[in-house]
C-alpha positions in Angstrom: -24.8 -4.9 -15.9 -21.6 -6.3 -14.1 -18.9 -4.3 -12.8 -15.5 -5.2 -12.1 -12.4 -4.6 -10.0 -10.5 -2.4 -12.0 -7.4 -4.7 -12.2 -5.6 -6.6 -14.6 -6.3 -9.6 -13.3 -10.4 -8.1 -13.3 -10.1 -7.6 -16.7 -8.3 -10.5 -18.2 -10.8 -12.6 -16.3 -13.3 -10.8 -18.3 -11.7 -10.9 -21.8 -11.5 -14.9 -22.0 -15.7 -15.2 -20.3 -16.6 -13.1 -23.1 -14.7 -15.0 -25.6 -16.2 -18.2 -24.0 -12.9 -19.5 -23.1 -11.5 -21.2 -19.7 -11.1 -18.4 -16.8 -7.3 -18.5 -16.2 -6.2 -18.3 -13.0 -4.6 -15.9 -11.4 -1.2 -17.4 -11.3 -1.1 -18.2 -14.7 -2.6 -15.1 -16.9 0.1 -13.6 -18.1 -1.4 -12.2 -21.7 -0.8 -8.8 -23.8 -3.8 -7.7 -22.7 -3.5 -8.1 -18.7 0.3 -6.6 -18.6 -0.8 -3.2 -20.5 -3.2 -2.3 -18.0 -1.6 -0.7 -14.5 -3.2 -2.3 -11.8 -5.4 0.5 -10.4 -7.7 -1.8 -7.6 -10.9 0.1 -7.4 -14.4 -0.4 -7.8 -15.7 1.6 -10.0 -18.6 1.1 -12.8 -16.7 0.7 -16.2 -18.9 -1.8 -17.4 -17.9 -4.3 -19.9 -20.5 -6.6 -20.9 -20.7 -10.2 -22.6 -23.4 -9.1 -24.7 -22.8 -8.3 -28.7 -22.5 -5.1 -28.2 -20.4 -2.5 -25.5 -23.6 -0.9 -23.1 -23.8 2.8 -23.5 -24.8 3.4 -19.7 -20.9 2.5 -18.7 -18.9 5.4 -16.9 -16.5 5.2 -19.5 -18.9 7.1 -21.9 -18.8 10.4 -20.0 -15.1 10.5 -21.5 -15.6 9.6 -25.1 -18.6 10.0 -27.8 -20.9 6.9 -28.1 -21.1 6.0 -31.7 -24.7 5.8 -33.3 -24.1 2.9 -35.1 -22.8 0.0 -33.8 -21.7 -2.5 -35.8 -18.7 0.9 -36.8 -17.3 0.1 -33.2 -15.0 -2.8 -34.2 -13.2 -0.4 -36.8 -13.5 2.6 -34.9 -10.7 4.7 -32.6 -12.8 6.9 -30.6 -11.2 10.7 -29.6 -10.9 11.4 -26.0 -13.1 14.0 -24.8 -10.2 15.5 -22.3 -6.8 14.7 -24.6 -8.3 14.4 -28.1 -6.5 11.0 -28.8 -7.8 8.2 -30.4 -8.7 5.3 -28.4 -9.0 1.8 -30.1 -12.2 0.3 -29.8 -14.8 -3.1 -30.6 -17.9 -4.1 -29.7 -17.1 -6.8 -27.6 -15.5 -4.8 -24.5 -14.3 -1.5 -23.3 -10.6 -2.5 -22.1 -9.0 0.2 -24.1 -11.3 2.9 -22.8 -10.9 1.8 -19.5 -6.9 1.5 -20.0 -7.0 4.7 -21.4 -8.6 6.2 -18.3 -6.7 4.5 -16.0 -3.4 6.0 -17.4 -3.9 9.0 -18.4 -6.8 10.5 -16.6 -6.5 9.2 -13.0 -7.8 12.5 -11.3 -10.8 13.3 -13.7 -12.0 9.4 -13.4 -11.8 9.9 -9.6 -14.1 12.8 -9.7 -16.1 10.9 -11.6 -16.0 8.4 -9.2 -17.1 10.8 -6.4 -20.0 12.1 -8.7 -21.2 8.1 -9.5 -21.6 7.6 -5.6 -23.3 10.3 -4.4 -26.1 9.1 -7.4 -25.4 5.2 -6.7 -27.8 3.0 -5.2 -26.9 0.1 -5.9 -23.5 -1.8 -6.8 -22.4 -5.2 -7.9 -18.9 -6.1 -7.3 -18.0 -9.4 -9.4 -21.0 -10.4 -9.4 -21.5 -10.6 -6.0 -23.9 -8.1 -4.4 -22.4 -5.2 -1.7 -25.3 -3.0 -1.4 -25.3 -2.9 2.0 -21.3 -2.0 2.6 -21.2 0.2 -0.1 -24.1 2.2 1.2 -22.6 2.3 4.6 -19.2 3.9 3.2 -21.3 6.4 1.3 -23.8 7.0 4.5 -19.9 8.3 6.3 -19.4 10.7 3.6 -16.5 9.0 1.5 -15.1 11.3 -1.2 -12.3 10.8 -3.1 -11.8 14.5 -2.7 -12.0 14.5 1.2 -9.7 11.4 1.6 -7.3 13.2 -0.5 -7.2 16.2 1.6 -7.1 13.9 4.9 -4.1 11.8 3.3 -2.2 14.7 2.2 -2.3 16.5 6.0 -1.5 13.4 7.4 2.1 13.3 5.0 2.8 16.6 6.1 1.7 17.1 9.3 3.4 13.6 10.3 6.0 14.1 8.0 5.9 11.2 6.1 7.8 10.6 3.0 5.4 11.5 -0.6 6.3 8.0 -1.9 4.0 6.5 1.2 1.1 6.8 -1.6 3.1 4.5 -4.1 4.5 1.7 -1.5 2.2 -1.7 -2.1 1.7 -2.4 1.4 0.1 1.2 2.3 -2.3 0.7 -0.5 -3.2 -2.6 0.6 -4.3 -1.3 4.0 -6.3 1.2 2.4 -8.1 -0.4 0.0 -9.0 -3.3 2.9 -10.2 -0.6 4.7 -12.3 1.1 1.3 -12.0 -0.1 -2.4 -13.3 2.9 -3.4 -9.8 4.7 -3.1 -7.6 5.9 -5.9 -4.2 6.7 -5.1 -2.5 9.7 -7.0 1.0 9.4 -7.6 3.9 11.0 -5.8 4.4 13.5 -7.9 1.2 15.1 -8.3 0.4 14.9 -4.6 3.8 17.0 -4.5 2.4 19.6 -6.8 -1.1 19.7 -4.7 0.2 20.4 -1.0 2.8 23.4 -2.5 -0.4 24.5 -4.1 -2.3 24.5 -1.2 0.4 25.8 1.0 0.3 28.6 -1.4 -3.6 29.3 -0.7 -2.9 28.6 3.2 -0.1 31.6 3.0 -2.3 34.1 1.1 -4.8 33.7 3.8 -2.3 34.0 6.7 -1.3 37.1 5.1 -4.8 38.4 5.2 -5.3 37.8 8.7 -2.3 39.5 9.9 -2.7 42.4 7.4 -6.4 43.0 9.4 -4.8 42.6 12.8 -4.4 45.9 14.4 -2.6 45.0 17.7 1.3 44.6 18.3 3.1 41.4 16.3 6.5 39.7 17.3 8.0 37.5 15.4 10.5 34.2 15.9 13.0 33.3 13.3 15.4 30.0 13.1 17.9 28.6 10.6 18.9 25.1 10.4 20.1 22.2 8.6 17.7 19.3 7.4 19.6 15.8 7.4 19.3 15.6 3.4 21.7 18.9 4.3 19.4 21.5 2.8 19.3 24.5 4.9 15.7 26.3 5.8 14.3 29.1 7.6 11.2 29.7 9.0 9.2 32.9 10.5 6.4 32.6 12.9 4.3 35.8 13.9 2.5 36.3 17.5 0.1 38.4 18.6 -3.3 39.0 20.0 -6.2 39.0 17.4 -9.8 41.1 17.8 -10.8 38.4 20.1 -8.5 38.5 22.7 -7.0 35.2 22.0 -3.0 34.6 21.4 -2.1 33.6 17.7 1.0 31.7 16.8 0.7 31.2 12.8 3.8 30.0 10.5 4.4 33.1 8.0 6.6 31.5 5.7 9.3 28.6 5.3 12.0 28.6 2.9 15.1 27.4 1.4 17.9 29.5 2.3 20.7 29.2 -0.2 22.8 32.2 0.4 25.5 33.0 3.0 24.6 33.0 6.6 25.3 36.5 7.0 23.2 39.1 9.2 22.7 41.0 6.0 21.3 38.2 4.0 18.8 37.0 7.4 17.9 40.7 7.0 17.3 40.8 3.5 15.4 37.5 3.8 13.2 38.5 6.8 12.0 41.8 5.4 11.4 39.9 1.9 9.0 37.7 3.8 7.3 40.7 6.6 7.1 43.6 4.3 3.7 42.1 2.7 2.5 41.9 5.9 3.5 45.3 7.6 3.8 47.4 5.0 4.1 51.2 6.2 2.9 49.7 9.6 6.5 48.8 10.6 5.8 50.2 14.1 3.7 47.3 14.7 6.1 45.3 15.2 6.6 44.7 18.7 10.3 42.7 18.7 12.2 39.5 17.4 13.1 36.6 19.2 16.5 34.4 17.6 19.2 32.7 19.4 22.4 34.0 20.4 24.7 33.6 16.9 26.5 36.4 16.5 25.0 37.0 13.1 21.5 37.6 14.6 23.5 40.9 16.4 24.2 41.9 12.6 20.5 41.1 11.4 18.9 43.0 14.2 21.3 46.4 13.6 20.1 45.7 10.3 16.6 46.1 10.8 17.2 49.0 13.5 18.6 50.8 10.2 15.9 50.3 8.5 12.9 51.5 10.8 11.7 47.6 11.6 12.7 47.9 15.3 12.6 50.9 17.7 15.5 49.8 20.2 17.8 47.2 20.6 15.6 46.0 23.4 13.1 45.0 20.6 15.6 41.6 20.2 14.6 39.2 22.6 17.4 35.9 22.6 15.9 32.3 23.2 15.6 31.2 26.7 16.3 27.3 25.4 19.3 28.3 23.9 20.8 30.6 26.4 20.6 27.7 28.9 22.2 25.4 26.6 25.1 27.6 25.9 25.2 27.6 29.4 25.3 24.3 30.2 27.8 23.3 27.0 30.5 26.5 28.8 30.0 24.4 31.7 31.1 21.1 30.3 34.4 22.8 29.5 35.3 22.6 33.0 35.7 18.7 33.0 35.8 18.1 29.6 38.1 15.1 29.9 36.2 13.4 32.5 33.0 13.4 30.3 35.4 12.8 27.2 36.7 10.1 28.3 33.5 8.3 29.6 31.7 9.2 26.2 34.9 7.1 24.3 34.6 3.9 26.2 30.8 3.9 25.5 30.8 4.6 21.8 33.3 1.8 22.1 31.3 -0.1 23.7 28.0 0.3 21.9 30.3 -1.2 18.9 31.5 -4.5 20.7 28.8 -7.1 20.9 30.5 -9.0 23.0 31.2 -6.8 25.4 27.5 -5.2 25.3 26.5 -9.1 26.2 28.9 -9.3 29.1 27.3 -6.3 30.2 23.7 -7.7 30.0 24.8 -10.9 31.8 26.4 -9.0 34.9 23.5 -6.2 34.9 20.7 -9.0 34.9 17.2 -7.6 34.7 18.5 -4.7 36.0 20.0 -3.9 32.9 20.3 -0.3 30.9 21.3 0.6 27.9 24.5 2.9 27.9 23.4 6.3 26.0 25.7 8.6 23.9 25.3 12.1 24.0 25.1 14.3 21.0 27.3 17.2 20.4 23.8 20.3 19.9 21.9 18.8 22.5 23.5 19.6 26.1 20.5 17.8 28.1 21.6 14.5 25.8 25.0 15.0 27.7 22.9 15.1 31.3 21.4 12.0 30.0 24.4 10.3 29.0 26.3 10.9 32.7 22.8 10.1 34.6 22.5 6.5 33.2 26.2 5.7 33.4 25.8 6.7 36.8 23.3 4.2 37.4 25.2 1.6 36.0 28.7 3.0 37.6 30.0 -0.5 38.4 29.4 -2.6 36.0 30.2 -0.5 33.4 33.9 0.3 35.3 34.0 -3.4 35.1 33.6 -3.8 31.4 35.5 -0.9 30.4 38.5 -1.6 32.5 38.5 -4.8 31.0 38.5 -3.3 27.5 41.2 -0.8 28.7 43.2 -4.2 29.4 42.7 -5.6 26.0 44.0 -2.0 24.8 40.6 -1.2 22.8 40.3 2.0 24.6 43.1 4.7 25.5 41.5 5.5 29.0 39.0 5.0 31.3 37.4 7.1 33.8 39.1 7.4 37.2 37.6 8.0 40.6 38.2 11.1 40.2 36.3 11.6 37.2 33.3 9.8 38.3 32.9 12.1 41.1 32.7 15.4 38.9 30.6 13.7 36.9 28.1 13.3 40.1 28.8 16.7 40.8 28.2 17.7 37.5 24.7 15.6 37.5 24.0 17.2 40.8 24.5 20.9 39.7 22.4 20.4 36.2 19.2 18.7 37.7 17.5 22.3 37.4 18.7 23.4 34.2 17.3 19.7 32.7 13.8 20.5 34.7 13.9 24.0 32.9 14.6 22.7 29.9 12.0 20.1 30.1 9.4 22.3 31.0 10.2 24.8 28.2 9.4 21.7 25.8 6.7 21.4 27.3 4.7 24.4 27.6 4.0 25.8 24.1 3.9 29.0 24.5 7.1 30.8 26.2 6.1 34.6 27.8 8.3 36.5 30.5 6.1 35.9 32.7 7.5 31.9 32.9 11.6 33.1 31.7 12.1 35.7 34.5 11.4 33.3 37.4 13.4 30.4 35.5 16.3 32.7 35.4 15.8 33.7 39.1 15.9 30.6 40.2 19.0 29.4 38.0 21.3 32.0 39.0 20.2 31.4 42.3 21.1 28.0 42.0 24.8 29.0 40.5 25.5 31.4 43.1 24.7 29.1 45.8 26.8 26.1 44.1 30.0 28.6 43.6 29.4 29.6 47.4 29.6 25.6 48.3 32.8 25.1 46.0 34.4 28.2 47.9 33.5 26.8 51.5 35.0 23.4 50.7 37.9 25.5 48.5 38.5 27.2 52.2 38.1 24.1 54.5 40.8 22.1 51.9 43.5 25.2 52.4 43.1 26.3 55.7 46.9 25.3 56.8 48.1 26.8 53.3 50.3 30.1 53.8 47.8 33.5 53.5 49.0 34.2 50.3 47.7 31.3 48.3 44.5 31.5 50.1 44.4 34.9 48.6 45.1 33.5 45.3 42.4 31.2 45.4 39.3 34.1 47.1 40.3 36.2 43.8 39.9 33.3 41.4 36.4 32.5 43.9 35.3 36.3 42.8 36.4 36.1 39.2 34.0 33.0 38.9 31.4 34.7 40.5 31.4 37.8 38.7 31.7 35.1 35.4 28.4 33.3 36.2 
């Protein structure tokens, strides 16, 4: 018995030894036969045979019923034990059995794949013998079934597009690494992770529903960048063995409005399997600070989710970027006008060059901030900073040329080292808060502490150098200016 590497080019190769005819090459096989076959490169044992007659001990007869007689074989169309369609057939080779297979049965031939190895002892590959490798791969435990499961939470848990399974290159890898493997399209490997997301969710829900101690819950909305908007829920709490749980409850398109009613609506659509009459155990609900999540909560103290408005707890991350985005407000043209000349500059080649050349191997490159991200802001000001000079040089010059309206003065750069200066603990709070995964009072409370520590102390500097600059103004203005000193104060 020979088995071959379920390939066109396998199979054609096959086809003209049988018929006694010169092996084509590779290069130049370009027959009916070869092109109606998908190339599916696996080893697997569909025997064909050079004999007179097609063996009976093939895999392929597990899917179709052998024929007693035969000499019938090179008339016959055999029926498919799985579809029921007749399959062409002669005694001379199984190519349309195998084709048949190959096409339309992918997932059943693969289980019978899995079943073959566990039994297999033995295996020739093209004639040449690779007991020894073959054994080895079947002595780790391959399965078609397991590396299914280990491919699929690799796409999602590194969020890698379905269409990975179809790209050439990824299956060559694979197969160099096991020819065993059958890839499953896109498609149905689509249709078997929303399955098994739904079997993951049915068990979550069981596992909350025999929790008995108190259960908060975090909920988000945002945009994907294919523009489709999601929301998640993720429940916390302590199970029977004194250990903290963080599970995802549910994730789902949202469609509608972004209203507090419809979050509500959503949210209880989503908890009420899992609470039930126990609404009490639900101990409160972290969102940020969108003045829809005011209307969600009210909406759930209506309806007997939450005990007290203290129930809502807001996002630490988010409070201190709203923070930090009010506080770019107060030199919003300085930073605006630094952030023009180095989008302008990431766009000019030639001035990026000139930059390179006077930077040497000291050389950084200029960051832009983005507009949700206030710590991408920080980041922006603290390499510019770095670079001050020879990025005034090079955006002076391209203020000459008239490419840019403005450029920062000295003026500008210095509240920009202020503002670096004042935001070195917010970006050390913020960093840890990526950091750490799981966020309790116990680390907030001291974070805001020390933060409004750290404002009052920097409004208390800006009012001593406020007094020193208008000590020989007339007693009125310095009144003027103490009042504003409180109202900022009383602001922060």
């Amino acid at each position: 018995m020979e088995v071959y590497e379920l390939s066109s080019t396998s199979i054609d190769g096959h086809e003209n030894a049988s018929k006694g005819k010169r092996k084509r090459k590779p290069d130049d096989s370009h027959d009916h036969a070869s092109s109606s076959l998908p190339s599916i490169p696996c080893s697997i044992p569909l025997t064909t045979t050079r004999l007179s007659k097609v063996s009976k001990a093939s895999l392929v007869w597990q899917f179709f019923d052998k024929l007693d007689d035969i000499n019938d074989l090179d008339k016959a169309r055999i029926p498919c034990k799985i579809c029921q369609q007749l399959v062409k057939t002669n005694s001379r080779t199984n190519f349309n059995l195998v084709a048949h297979l190959v096409t339309k049965h992918r997932d059943a031939l693969s289980d019978a794949m899995d079943r073959y190895s566990k039994d297999s002892t033995s295996i020739s590959l093209k004639g040449t013998k690779l007991q020894s490798k073959i054994q080895d791969c079947f002595e780790k435990g391959f399965t078609q079934t397991e590396f299914q499961n280990k491919l699929q939470r690799w796409i999602v848990g590194d969020h890698q597009s379905l269409l990975i399974v179809e790209n050439p290159y990824f299956q060559q890898m694979m197969l160099y690494i096991n020819k065993h493997i059958i890839f499953k399209s896109a498609d149905t490997i689509s249709q078997t992770v929303n399955r098994d997301f739904e079997i993951a969710k049915a068990d979550v829900y069981a596992l909350i529903k025999e929790n008995t101690s108190k259960i908060s819950f975090t909920t988000d909305i945002w945009t994907s960048p294919a523009n489709v908007v999601y929301t998640a829920v993720t429940a916390h709490f302590i199970d029977k063995n004194w250990k903290l749980k963080c599970i995802l409850v549910d994730f789902l398109v949202f469609n509608d409005s972004h209203s507090g009613q419809n979050i509500a609506a959503l949210f209880k659509q989503i908890v009420e399997p899992i609470c039930g009459d126990r609404k009490s155990l639900i101990l409160g609900i972290c969102t940020d600070n969108a003045s829809n999540n005011e209307v969600f909560i009210q909406e759930l103290l209506n309806s007997g989710y939450l005990e007290s408005p203290e129930c809502h707890h807001r996002c630490f991350a988010h409070v201190l970027d709203l923070a930090a985005q009010d506080a770019h407000q107060e030199i919003k043209t300085s930073i605006e006008t630094l952030r023009e000349g180095i989008k302008l500059l990431q766009c000019s080649p030639t001035s990026m060059e000139q930059l390179k050349k006077i930077m040497g191997e000291s050389f950084l490159e200029p960051i832009l901030d983005v507009a949700t991200k206030w710590n991408s802001t920080f980041d922006m000001l603290v390499t510019a900073l770095k670079m001050r000079e020879p990025l005034v040089q090079i955006l002076d010059q391209l203020y000459m040329e008239k490419k840019i309206p403005d450029v920062p003065s000295a003026g500008d750069w210095d509240n920009l080292t202020e503002l670096v200066h004042f935001f070195q603990p917010f970006k050390q709070s913020t960093m840890e808060c990526n950091i750490n995964k799981h966020q309790t009072l116990s680390y907030v409370i001291p974070w805001y502490n020390v933060l409004l520590d750290h404002c009052e102390n920097a409004v208390s500097d800006y009012g001593q150098r406020l007094d020193a600059s208008i000590s020989g103004t007339p007693a009125s203005y310095r009144r003027i200016a103490n009042e504003s000193l409180a109202i900022d104060t009383l602001e922060i």
